[in-house]
C-alpha positions as CSV (number, residue, x, y, z in Angstrom):
1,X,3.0,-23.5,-4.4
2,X,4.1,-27.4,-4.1
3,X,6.8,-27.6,-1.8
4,X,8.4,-31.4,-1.3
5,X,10.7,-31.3,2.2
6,X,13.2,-34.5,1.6
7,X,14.8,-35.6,5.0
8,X,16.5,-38.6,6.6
9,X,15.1,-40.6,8.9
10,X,11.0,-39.6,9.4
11,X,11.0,-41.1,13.0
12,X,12.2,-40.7,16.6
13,X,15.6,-41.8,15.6
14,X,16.0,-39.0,13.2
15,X,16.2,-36.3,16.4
16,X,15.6,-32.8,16.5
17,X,15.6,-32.8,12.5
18,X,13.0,-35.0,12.2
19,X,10.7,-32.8,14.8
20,X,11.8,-29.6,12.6
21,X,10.6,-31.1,9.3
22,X,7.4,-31.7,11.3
23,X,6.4,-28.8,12.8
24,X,8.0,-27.1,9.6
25,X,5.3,-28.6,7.2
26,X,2.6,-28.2,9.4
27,X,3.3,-24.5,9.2
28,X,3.2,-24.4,6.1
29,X,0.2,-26.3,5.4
30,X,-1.4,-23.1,7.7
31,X,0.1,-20.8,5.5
32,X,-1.7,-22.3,2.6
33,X,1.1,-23.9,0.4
34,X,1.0,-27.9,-0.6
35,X,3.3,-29.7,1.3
36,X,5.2,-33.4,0.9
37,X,7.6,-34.9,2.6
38,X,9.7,-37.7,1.8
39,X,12.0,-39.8,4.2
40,X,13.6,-42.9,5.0
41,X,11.7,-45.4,6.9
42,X,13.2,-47.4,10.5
43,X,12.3,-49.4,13.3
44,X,10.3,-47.0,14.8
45,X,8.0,-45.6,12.2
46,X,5.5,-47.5,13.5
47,X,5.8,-45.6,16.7
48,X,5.7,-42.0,15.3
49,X,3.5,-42.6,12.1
50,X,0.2,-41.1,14.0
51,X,2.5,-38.0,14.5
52,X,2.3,-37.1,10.9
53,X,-1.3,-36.9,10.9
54,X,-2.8,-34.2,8.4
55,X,0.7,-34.1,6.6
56,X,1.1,-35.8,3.3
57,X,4.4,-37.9,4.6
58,X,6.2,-40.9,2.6
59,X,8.1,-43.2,4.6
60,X,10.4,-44.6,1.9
61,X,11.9,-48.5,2.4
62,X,15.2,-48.6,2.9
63,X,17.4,-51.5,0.7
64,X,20.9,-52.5,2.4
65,X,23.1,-50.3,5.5
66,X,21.0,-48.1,7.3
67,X,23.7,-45.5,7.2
68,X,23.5,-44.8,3.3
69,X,20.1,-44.8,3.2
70,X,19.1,-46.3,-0.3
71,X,15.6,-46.1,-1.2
72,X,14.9,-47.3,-4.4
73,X,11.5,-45.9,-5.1
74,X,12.6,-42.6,-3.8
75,X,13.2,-41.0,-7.7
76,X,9.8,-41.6,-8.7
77,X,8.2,-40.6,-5.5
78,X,9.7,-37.4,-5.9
79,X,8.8,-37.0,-9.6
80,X,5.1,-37.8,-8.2
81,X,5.0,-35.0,-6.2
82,X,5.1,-32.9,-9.0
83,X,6.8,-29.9,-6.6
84,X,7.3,-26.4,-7.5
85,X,10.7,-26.7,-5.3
86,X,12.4,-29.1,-3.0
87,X,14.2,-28.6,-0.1
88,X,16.2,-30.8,1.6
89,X,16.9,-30.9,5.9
90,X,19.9,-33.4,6.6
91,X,22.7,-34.3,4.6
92,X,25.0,-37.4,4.3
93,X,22.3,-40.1,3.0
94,X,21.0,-41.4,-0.5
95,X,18.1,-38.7,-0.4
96,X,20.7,-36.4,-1.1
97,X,21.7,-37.8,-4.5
98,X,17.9,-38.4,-5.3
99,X,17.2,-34.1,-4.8
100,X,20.2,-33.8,-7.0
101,X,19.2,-35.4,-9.6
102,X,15.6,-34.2,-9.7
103,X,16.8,-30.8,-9.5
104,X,19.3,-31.5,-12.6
105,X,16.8,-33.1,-14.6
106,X,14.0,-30.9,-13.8
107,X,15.5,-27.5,-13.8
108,X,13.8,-26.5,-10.6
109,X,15.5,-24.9,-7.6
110,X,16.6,-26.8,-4.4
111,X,17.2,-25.3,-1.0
112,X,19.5,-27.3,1.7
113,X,19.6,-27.1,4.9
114,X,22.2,-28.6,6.2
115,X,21.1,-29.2,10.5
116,X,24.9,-28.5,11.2
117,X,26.2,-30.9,9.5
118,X,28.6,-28.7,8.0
119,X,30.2,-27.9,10.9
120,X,34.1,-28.2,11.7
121,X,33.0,-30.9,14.2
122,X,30.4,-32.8,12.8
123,X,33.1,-32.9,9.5
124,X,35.6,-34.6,11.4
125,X,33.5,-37.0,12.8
126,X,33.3,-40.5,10.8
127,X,35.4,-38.0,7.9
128,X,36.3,-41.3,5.6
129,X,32.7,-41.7,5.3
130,X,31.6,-38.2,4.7
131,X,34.6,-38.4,1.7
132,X,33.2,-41.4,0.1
133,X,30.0,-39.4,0.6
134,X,31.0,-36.6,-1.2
135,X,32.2,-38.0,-3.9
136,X,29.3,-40.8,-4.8
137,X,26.3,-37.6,-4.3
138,X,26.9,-35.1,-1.7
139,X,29.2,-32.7,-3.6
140,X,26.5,-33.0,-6.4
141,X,23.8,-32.3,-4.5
142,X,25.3,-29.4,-2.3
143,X,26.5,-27.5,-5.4
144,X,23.6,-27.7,-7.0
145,X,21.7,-25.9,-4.8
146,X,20.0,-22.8,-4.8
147,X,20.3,-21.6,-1.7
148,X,21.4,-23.2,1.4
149,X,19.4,-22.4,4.5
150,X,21.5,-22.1,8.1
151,X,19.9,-21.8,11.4
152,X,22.4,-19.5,12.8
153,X,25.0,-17.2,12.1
154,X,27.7,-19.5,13.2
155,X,26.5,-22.2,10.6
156,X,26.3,-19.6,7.4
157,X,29.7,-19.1,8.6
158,X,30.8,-22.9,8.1
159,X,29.4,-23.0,5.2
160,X,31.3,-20.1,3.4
161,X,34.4,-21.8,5.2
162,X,33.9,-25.2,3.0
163,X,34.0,-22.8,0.0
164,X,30.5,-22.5,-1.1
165,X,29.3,-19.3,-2.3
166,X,25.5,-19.5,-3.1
167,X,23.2,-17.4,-1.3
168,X,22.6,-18.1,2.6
169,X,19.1,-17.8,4.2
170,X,19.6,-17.5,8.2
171,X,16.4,-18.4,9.4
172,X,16.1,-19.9,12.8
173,X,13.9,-23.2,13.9
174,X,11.1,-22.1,15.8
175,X,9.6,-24.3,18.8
176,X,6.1,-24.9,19.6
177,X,4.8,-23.9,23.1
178,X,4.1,-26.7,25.8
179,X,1.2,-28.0,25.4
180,X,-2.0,-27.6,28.5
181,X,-0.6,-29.1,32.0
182,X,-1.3,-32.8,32.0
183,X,-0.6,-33.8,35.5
184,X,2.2,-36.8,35.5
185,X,4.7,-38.2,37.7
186,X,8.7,-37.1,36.9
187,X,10.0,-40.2,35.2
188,X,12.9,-40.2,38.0
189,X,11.1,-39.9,40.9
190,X,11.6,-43.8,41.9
191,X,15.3,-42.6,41.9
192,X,15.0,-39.2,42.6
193,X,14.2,-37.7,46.6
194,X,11.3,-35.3,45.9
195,X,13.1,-32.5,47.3
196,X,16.2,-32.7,45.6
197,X,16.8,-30.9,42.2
198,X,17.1,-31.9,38.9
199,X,19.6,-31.3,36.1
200,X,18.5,-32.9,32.7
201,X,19.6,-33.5,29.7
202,X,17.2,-34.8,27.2
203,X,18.4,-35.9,23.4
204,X,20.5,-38.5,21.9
205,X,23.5,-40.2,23.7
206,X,26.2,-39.3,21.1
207,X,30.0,-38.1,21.5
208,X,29.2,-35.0,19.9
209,X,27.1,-34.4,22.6
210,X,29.8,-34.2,25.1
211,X,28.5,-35.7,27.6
212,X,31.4,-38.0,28.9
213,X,32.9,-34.7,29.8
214,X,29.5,-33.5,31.5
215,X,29.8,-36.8,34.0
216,X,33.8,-35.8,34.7
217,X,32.9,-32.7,35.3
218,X,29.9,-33.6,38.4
219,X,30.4,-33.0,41.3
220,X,30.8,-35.1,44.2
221,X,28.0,-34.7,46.6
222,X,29.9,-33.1,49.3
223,X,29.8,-30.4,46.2
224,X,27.1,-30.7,44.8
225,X,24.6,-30.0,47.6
226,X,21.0,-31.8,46.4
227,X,21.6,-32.2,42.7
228,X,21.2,-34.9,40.6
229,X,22.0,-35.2,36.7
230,X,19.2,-36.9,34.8
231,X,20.3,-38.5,31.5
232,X,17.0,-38.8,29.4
233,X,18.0,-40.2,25.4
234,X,18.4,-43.0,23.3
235,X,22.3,-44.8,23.0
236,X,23.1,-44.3,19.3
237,X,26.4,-47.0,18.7
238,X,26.5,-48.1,22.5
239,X,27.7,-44.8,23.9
240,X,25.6,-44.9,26.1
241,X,27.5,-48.2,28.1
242,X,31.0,-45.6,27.6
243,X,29.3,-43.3,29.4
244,X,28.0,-45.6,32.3
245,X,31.6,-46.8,33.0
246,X,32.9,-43.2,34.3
247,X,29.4,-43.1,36.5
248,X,30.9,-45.8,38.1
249,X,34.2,-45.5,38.4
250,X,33.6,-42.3,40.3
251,X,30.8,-43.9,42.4
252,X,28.4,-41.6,41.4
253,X,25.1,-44.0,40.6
254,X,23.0,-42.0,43.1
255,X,23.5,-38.8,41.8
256,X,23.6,-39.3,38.1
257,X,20.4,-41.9,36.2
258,X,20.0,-43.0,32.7
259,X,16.2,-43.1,32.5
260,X,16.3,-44.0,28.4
261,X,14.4,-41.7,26.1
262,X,11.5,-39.9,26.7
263,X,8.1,-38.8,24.3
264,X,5.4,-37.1,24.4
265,X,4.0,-37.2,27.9
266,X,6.3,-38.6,29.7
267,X,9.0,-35.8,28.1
268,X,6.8,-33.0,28.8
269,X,6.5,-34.2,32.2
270,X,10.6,-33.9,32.5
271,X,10.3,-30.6,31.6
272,X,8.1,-29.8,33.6
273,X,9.6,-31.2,36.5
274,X,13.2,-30.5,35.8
275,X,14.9,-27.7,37.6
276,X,17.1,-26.8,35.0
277,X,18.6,-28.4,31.2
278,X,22.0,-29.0,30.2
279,X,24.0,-29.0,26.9
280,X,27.3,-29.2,27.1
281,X,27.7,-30.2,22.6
282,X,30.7,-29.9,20.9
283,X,28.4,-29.3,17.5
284,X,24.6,-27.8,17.2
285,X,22.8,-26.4,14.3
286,X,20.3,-24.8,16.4
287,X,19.1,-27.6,19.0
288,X,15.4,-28.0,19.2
289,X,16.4,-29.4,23.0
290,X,17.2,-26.0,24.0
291,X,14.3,-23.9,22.5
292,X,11.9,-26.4,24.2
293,X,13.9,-26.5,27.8
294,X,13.1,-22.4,27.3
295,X,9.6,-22.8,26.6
296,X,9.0,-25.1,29.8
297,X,10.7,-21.8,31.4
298,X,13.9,-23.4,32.5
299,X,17.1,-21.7,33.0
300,X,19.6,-23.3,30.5
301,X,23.4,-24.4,30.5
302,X,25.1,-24.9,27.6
303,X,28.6,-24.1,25.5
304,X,28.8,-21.9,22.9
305,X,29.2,-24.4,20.1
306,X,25.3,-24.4,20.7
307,X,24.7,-21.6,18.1
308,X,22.2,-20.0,20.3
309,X,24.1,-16.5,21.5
310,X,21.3,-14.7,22.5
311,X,20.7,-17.1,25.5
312,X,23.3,-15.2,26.9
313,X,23.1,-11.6,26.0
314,X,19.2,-12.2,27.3
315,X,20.2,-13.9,30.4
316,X,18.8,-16.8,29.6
317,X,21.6,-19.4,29.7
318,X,24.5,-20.1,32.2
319,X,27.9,-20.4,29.7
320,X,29.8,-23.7,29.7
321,X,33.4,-24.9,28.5
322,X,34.3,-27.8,26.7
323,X,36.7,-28.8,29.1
324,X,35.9,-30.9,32.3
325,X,38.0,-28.8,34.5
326,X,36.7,-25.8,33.8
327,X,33.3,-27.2,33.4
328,X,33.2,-28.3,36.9
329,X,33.6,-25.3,38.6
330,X,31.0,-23.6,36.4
331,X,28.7,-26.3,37.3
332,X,29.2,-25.7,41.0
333,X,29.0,-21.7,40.4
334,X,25.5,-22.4,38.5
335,X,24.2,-24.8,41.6
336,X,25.2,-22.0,44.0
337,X,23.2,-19.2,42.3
338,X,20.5,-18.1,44.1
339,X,17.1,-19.7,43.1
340,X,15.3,-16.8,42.3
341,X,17.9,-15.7,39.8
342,X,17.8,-19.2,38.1
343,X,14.0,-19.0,37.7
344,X,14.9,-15.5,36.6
345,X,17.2,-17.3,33.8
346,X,14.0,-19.4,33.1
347,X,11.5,-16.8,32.4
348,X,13.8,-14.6,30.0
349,X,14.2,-18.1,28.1
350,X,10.7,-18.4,27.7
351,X,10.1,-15.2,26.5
352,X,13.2,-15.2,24.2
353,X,11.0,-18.4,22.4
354,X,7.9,-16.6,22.5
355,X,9.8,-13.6,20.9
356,X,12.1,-14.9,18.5
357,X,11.5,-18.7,17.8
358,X,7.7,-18.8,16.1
359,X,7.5,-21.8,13.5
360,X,4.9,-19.4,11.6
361,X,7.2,-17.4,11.2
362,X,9.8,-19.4,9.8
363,X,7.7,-21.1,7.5
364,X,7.0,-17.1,6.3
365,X,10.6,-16.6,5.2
366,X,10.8,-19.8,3.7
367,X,8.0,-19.4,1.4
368,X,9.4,-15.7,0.4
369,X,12.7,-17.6,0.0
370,X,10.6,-20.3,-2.1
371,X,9.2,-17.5,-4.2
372,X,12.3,-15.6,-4.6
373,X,14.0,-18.9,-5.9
374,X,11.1,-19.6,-8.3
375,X,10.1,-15.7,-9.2
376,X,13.0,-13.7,-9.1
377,X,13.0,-10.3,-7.8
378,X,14.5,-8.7,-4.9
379,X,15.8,-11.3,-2.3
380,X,14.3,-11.7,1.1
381,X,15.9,-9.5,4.1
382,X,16.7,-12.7,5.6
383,X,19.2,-13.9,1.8
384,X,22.7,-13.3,2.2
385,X,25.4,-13.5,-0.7
């Protein structure tokens, strides 16, 4: 089977999507199918080309606003491939109109996964664009589809609420397992005492992220006992300088650091050295940031618009509001636990991942999805209508 994965940005800058479409294709590549992927090239390409290594990867030039994402030798790359069935991860950008049409002028089926960009939230956010969107090559290219594929319950749900009624696959990302201890500093231990604790948060600096309501919600350090939040991402549309202002108004530069984004060693080493990871979103598909904090065995807190339920009936995350107010005194409550019950939180994480979140097994219902789509037959256990 030739499978074509078409996706946004290929780099760093393209998050937890980006890392998805990775590890995704490599799985497959184990399970024996053929395997290209397309994206839009960026800045930092050069950076994160070598990470692609063994996968047949096309990093596609990029003509005018980076936000649209025209590449103009994207329609005959895909034709080139010569793929049994494309599937798309991201939505939004001009890779979206070029699936479209391939699938309407080849006949073959599509799958989209949308990364929770579907969501109530993520709808409302920048909506005049998304509506210009839609009507140039989104609509197209999401009603064409075969199937769409959600991470989670909650986003199969968001999309029957936008009124689409082809068959759902809920298949959740998986996460690879840390790789062998590599002994490395924490990146914030020039601002860090060695026996305080660490908090961190680790992704892009985006409102959707929530964070400005994280920072109201920290305590003082008469409340906070030895805690310090670690901010670890990269500031997409200077949110990041929004989110400094607040640190300082409330005086709080020794207890809360911007250290700038991390990768490869230097991230793992945050994990490793992090006492617990923080997501307080207003928005997730199914965040990568979470399955990993869980695989570094790290007890997690995060809202429910994270997607990821079972971190709480396992007893593997501490539950956040939206709200600073109420935020605050759950952040106190969680840095009052008992240690031992926190590390507790950490090891049920980690075996929750080990369990339930196996990229092998992802890419296995995919390719029954992928077969389904291109051989008929019964639908997959995982296919809902």
């Amino acid at each position: 089977m030739k499978v074509v994965l078409v996706t946004g940005i290929l780099s760093r800058s393209g998050g937890g999507v980006a890392t998805a479409v990775q590890c995704l294709s490599r799985s497959l590549l184990a399970a024996k199918a053929k395997v290209n992927v397309l994206g839009l090239r960026d800045d930092n390409w050069h950076h994160d080309a070598g990470q692609w290594n063994g996968i047949e990867a096309t990093p596609l030039r990029v003509v005018g606003p980076s936000a649209i994402g025209y590449a103009p030798k994207a329609h005959k790359c895909l034709q080139r491939a010569r793929a049994d069935i494309a599937h798309t991860h991201g939505i939004w950008k001009y890779p979206s109109s070029v699936v479209a049409h391939w699938g309407a002028s080849t006949g073959r089926p599509y799958v989209v996964s949308p990364h929770g960009m579907l969501d109530a939230w993520a709808m409302q956010n920048s909506a005049w664009k998304k509506r210009i969107a839609a009507r140039l090559y989104e609509n197209a290219h999401l009603r064409g589809a075969s199937c769409f594929h959600a991470l989670c319950d909650a986003e199969a749900e968001a999309i029957r609420e936008l009124g689409f009624h082809h068959p759902i696959c809920v298949i959740p990302n998986g996460i690879a397992q840390p790789p062998i201890e590599i002994p490395k500093p924490a990146p914030w231990e020039a601002v860090v005492p060695r026996e305080h604790r660490v908090m961190l948060y680790l992704g892009r600096l985006h409102p959707k992220k929530n964070l400005a309501a994280l920072i109201d919600a920290w305590p003082s350090d008469a409340a906070n006992g030895n805690w310090h939040l670690v901010v670890a991402g990269w500031s997409e549309g200077g949110h990041e300088d929004a989110l400094r202002r607040p640190v300082k108004t409330r005086a709080l530069q020794r207890r809360i650091h911007f250290i700038g984004p991390l990768f490869g060693r230097e991230k793992d080493a945050a994990f490793r050295a992090a006492d617990a990871f923080v997501l307080p979103s207003l928005s997730e598909g199914l965040p990568i940031a979470v399955l990993e904090a869980w695989s570094y065995g790290l007890p997690v807190l995060q809202t429910d618009a994270c997607n990821i339920a079972r971190g709480f009936s396992e007893n593997a995350a501490f539950r956040l509001s939206l709200e600073p107010d109420r935020m605050a005194v759950e952040i106190v409550a969680f840095m009052q636990m008992d240690r031992e019950e926190q590390r507790a939180m950490g090891r049920n994480g980690q075996r929750l991942t080990e369990r339930d979140f196996c990229w092998s097994s992802a890419a296995g219902q995919l390719l029954q999805v992928y077969r389904w789509l291109l051989d008929g037959g019964s639908p997959p256990a995982c296919v809902r209508f």
